[in-house]
C-alpha positions in Angstrom: 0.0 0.0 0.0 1.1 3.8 -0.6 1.5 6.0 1.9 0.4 9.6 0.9 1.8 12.6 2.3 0.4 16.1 2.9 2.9 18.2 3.8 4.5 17.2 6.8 1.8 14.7 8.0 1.1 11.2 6.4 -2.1 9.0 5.4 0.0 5.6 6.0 -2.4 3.2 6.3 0.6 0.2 6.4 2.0 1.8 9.0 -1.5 1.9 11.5 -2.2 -1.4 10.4 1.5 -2.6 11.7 0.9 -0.9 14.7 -2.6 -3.0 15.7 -0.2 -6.1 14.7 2.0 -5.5 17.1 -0.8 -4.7 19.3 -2.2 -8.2 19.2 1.7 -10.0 19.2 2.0 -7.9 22.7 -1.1 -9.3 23.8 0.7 -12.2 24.1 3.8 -10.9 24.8 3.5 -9.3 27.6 1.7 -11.2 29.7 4.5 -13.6 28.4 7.2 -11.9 30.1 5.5 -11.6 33.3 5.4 -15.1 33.4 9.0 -15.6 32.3 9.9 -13.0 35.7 8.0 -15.2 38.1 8.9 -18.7 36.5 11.7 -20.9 38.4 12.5 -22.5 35.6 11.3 -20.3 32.4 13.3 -21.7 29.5 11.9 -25.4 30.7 8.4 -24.2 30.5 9.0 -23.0 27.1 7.8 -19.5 28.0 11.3 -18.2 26.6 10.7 -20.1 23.3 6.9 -18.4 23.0 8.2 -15.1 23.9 11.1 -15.5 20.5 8.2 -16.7 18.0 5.8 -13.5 19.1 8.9 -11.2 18.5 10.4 -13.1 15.1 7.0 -12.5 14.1 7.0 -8.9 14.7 10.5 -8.6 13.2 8.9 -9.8 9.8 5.7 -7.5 10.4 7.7 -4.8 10.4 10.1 -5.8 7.7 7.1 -6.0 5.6 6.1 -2.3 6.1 10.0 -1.4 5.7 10.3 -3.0 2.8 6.4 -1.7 1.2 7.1 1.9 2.5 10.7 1.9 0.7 10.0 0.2 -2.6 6.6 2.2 -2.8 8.7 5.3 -2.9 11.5 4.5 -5.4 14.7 3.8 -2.4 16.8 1.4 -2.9 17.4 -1.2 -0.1 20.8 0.0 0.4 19.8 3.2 0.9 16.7 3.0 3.4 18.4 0.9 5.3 21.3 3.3 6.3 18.5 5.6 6.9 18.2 7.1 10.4 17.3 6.9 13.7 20.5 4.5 14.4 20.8 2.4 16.8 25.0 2.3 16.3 27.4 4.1 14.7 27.4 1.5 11.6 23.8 -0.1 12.3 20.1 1.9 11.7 17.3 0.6 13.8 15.6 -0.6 10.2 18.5 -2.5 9.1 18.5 -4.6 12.7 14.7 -5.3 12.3 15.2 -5.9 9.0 18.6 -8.5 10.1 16.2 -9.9 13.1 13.5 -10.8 10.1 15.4 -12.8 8.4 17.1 -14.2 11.4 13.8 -15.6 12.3 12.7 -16.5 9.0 16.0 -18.4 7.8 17.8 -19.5 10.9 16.5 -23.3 11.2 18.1 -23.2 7.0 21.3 -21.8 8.7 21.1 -24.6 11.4 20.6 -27.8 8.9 23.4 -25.9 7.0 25.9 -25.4 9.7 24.9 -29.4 11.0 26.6 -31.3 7.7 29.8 -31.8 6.7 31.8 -28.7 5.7 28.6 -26.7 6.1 29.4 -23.0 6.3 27.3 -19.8 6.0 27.6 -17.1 3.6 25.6 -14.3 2.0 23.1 -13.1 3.5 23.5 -15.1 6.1 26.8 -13.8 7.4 25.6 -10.2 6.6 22.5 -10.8 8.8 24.6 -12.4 11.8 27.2 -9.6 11.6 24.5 -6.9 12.1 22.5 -8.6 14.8 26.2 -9.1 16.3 26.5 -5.4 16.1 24.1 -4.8 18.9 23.7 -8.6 20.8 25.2 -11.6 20.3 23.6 -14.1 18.6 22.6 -16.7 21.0 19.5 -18.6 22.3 16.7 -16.2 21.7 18.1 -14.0 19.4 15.4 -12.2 18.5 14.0 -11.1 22.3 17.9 -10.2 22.5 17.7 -7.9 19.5 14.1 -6.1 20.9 15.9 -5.8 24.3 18.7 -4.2 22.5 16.9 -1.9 20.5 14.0 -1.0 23.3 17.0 0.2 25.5 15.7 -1.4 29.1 12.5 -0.5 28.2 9.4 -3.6 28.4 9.3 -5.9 25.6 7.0 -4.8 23.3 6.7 -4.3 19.9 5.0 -2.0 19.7 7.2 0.3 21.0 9.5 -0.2 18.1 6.5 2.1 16.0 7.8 5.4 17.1 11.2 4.8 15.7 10.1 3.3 12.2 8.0 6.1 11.7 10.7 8.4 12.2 12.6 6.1 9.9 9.9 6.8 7.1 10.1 10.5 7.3 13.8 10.8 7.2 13.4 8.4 4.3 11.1 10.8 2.9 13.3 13.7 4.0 16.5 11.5 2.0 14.4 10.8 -0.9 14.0 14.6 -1.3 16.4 16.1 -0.4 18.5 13.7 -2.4 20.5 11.9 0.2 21.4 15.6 2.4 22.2 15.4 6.0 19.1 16.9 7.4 17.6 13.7 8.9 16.2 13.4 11.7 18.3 12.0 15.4 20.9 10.9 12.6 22.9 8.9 15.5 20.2 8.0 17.5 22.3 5.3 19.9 19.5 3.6 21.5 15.8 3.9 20.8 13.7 6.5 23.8 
């Protein structure tokens, strides 16, 4: 879907509909990790393994508006995803949710790969690993490591990822016409507030 803009303000209808999915995955979420805080044994009751699928799922919710909201307006990939707020020097907060998608979308390939003989990542792969690495390591629940990275100490929820990828969009607006000029918006944001 398009987003239209008037001005300064924005008709983005991908964008509200992101935020009511996220919405529903923290319905689930957050009651999730309340659970995970009060269990002895959290990981055993497979709370920690619920609470990863609820945020790879958000990861790819959001790397579907990403990748609608660039592609509808003519930036490349390379380009949007440089695009600010950052959560590092070298790493904006789209390209991690963006690395965290595919991360939860490709990493049982990466596992059967890395299981046989002389198996060995590469690509994509590597790329994706080496920005997640950026900001967490990549470990057992990756992706809850990557929101806890990005939300800064704040509660896991998603949805609390909106406020930056909709400043993301309007500095990608802001790059897209201004033809790649430093006037962005919190150009090195370091953690997301």
């Amino acid at each position: 879907m398009a987003n239209i803009r008037f001005g300064s303000s924005f008709a983005d209808r991908d964008l509200s509909l992101l935020r009511r999915h996220l919405h529903l995955l923290d319905s689930e979420l957050v009651p999730l990790c309340l659970a995970i805080k009060q269990s002895g044994d959290p990981d055993g009751a497979g709370l920690c393994d619920s609470a990863e699928y609820f945020i790879g799922n958000g990861f790819v919710a959001a790397q579907r508006y990403l990748t609608a909201t660039r592609s509808g307006i003519g930036v490349c990939a390379a380009d949007a995803f440089s695009c600010a707020p950052m959560v590092s020097a070298d790493l904006s907060v789209a390209a991690a949710i963006n690395a965290g998608a595919n991360y939860w979308k490709h990493m049982e390939e990466w596992f059967e790969t890395l299981g046989k003989p002389a198996g060995e990542l590469k690509g994509q792969a590597i790329k994706t690993l080496q920005q997640i690495e950026i900001i967490t390591p990549w470990a057992d629940y990756t992706c809850s490591n990557l929101l806890a990275s990005l939300l800064g100490g704040r509660s896991l929820e998603l949805s609390l990822l909106v406020p930056a990828i909709e400043l993301w969009r309007d500095n990608l607006y802001a790059m897209r016409d201004n033809s790649g000029s430093n006037s962005l918006q919190n150009r090195h944001v370091v953690l997301l507030s």
